[in-house]
Legacy VTK file of the C-alpha trace (Angstrom):
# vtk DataFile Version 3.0
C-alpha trace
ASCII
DATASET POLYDATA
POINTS 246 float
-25.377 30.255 122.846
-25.974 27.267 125.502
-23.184 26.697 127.921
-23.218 23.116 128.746
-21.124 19.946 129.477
-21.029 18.533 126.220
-18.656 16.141 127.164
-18.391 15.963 131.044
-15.636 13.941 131.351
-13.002 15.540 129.084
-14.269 18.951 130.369
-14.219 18.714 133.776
-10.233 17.163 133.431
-9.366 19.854 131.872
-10.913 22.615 133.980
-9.226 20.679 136.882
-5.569 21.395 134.418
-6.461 25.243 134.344
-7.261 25.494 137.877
-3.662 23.648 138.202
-2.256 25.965 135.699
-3.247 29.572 138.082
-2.003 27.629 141.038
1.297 27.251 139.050
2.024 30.600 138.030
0.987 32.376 141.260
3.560 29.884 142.622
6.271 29.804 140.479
6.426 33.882 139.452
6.698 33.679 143.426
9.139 31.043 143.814
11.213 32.873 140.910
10.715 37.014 141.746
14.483 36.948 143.094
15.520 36.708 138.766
13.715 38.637 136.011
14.850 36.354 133.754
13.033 33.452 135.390
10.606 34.955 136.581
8.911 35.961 133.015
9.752 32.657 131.573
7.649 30.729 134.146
5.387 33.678 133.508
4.816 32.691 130.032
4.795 29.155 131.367
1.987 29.344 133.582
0.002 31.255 131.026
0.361 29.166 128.200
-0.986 26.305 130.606
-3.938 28.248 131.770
-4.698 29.150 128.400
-4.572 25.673 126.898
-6.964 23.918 129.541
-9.345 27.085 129.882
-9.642 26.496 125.683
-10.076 22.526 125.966
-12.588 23.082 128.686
-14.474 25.375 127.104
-14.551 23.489 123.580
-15.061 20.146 125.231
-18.196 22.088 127.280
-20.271 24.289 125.163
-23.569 23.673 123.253
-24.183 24.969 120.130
-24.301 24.951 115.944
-21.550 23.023 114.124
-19.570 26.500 113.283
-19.813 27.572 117.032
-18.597 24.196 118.022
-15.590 24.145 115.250
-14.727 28.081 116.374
-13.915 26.771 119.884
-12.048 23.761 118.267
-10.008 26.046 116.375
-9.235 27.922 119.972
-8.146 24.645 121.706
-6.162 23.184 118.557
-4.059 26.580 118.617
-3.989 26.634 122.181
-1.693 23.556 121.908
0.923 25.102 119.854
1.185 27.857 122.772
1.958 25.131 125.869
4.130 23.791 123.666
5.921 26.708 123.436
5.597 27.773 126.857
6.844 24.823 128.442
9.773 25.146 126.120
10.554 28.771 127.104
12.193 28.241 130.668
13.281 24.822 129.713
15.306 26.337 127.061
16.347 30.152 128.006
17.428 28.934 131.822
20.085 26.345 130.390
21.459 27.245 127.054
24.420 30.030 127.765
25.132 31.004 124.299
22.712 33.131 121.960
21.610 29.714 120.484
19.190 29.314 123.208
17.074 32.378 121.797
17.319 31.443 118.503
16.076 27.901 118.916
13.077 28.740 121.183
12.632 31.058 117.752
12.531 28.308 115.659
10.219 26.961 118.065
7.589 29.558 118.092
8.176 29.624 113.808
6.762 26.566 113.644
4.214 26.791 116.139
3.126 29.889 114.605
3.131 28.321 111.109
1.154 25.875 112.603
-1.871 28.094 114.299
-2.177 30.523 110.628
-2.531 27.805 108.787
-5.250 25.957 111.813
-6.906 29.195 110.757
-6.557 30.059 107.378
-6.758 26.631 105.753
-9.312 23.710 105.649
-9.540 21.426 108.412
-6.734 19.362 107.956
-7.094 15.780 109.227
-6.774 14.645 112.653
-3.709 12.838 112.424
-2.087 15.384 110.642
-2.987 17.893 113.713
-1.436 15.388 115.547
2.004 14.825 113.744
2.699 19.099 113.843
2.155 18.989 117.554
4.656 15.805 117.948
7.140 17.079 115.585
6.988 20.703 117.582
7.615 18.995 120.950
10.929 16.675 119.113
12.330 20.056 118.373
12.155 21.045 121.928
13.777 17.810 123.020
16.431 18.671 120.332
18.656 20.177 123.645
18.652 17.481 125.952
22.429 16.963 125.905
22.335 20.621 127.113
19.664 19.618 129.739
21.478 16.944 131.202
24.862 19.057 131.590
22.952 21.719 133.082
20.353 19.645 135.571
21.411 15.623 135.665
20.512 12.705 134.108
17.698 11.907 136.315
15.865 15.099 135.604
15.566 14.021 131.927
13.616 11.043 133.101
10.826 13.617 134.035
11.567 14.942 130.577
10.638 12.427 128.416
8.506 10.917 131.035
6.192 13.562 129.894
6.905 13.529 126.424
6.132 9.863 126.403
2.573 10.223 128.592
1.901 13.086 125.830
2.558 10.801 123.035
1.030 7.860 124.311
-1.988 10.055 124.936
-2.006 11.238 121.184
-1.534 7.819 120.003
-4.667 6.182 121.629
-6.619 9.099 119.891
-5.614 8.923 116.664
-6.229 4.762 116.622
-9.607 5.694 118.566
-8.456 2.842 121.128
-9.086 1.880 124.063
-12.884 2.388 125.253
-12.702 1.748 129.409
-16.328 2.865 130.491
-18.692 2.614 127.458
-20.489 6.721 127.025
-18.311 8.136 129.213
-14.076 7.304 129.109
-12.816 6.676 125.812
-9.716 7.205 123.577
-10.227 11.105 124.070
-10.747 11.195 127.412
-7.874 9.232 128.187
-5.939 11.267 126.016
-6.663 13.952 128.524
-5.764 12.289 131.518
-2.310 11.703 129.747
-2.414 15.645 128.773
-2.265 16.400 132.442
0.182 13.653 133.597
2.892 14.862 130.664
2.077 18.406 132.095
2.684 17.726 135.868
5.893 15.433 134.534
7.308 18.688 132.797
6.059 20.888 135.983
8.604 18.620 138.314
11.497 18.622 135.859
11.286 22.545 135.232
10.514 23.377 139.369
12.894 20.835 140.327
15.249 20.784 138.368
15.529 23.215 135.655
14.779 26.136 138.448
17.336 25.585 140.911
20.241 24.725 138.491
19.764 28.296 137.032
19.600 29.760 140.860
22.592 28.142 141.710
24.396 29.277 138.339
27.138 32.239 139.197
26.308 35.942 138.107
28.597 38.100 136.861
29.137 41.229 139.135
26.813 43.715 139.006
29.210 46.909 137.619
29.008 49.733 139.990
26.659 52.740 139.589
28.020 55.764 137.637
28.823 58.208 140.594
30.844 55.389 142.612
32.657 54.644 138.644
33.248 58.620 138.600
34.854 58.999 141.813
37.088 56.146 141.267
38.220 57.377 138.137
38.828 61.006 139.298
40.484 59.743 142.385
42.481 57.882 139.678
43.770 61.029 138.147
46.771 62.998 139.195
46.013 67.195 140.131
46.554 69.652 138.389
48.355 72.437 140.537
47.787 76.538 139.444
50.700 77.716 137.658
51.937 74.061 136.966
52.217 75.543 132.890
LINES 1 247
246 0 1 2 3 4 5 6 7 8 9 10 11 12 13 14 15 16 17 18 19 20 21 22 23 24 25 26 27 28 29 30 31 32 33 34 35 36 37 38 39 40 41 42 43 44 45 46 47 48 49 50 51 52 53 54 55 56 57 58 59 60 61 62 63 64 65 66 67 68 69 70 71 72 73 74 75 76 77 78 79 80 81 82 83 84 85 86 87 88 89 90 91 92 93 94 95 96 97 98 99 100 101 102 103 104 105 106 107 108 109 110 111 112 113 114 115 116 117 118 119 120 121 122 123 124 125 126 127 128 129 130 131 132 133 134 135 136 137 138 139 140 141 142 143 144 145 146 147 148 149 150 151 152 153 154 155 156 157 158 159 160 161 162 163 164 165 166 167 168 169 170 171 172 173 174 175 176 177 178 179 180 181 182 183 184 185 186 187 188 189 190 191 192 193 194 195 196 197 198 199 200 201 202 203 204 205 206 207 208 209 210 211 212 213 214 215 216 217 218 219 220 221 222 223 224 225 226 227 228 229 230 231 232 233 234 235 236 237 238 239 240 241 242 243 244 245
């Protein structure tokens, strides 16, 4: 199979988000190694980032027959599902309190998973159809914002739906194939991608900056004391028995 830039422009902005996305994770599984629970949220974060814009990349690059070319469409298209879901997963388990937060990011990934079987299992469905699952799977993330806001502030939802609205723009000039800037090289799909990776960095600032250090700050409950400190408090607790005290 020829490796190639089919389509420089899209390409090449995407391989610019996946070099972003390893940059990312290094940094943020850094910035977060002081909580497990952070720290493999981001983790999944960063991943599901590098693994989206390695997929576009690739699909937007290689060379090949029609089936080759639709296999690697099939990669990116699912790919999509997983940043949604990854962007969701520190967004939602570092703020909600309550067992709801687990069971909403599993709705989440239900309907993102729904949504990659049946990318591979059925016929191609139509492009704006694609498009709707994607938009309806990032409405159910923004679902929590009233829990955002009392856990962050109001500004940090600007950066929020900042990016939710540079991803939806973005999906709206590609379904209505509109606008064309530079004739052969930036149309509706390429600007699409430049509004991929401004909704990304968007979301980037209002997890880093905001989401992050709200759960840092958050009290912990007190770590309960090993078993040999809990043993000799307890016998120390206890009164003697003396011999011959029967």
């Amino acid at each position: 199979m020829e490796i190639g830039w089919r389509d420089p422009v899209s390409s090449g902005t995407h391989l610019f988000g996946a070099i972003c996305g390893v940059v990312i994770t290094l940094f943020m599984t850094r910035f977060t190694r002081s909580s497990p629970r952070a720290w493999w949220t981001f983790l999944v974060y960063g991943l599901s980032m590098v693994i989206l814009y390695s997929a576009s990349a690739s699909f937007h690059a290689v060379q090949g027959s029609p089936e080759k070319i639709r296999l690697f469409q099939r990669i990116d298209q699912s790919a999509i599902y997983l940043l949604i879901f990854g962007t969701c997963t520190p967004m939602i388990l570092l703020t909600f309190r309550t067992i709801w937060g687990p069971i909403f990011l599993g709705m989440i990934g239900a309907v993102g998973l729904i949504g990659i079987l049946a990318n591979w299992l059925l016929p191609k469905p139509s492009y704006p159809i694609l498009v709707s699952t994607y938009v309806v799977m990032g409405f159910l993330g923004a679902i929590g914002s009233g829990v955002y806001r009392r856990e962050t502030s109001g500004r940090a939802l600007w950066w929020l739906f900042g990016g939710a609205a540079a991803y939806l723009a973005g999906a709206i000039f590609d379904v209505l194939r509109w606008p064309t800037l530079v004739p052969g090289w930036i149309h509706s799909h390429e600007i699409l991608h430049i509004c991929d990776l401004l909704g990304t960095w968007m979301h980037f600032v209002f997890l880093a900056s905001y989401v992050w250090p709200a759960y840092a700050k958050r009290p912990r409950p007190p770590m309960p004391p090993p078993p040999s400190v809990a043993s000799n408090r307890a016998t120390r607790g206890m009164p003697s028995i003396q011999p011959g005290s029967r």
